[in-house]
C-alpha positions, 0 to 999 in steps of 0.5 A, a space after each residue: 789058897 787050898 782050893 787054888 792049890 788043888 786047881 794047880 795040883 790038878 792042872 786047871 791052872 797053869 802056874 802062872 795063872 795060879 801066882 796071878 790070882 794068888 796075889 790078886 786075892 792076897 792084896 785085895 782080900 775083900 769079895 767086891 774086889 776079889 770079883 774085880 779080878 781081871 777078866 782072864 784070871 776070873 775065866 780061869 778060875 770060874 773054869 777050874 771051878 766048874 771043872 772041879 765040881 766046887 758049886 756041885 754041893 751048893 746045888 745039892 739039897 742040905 744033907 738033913 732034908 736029903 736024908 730025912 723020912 718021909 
């Protein structure tokens, strides 16, 4: 729910998207059913999450590979 907070607190999601997909996440908890979400909450989220940069550090090399001599 942090995330999803900050994405309001950004204003990614609007308040109603965030209550909508805070308990969709919280009734199913499971990932096969979070991704089971309706289309128009999933559109909103994937968008927050480009937009906030979340998938940016799984892009990026581990930090011991970055940094290390060579």
């Amino acid at each position: 729910m942090q995330t999803l907070d900050e994405m309001l607190a950004l204003h990614l999601l609007t308040p109603e998207q965030h209550a909508q997909i805070g308990a969709w996440i919280a009734e199913v908890r499971t990932p096969d059913a979070i991704a089971r979400m309706p289309a128009h909450l999933w559109r909103a989220l994937s968008l927050a999450s480009v937009l906030m940069g979340f998938d940016n550090d799984l892009m990026q090399a581990p930090a011991f590979e970055r940094d290390a001599p060579p």
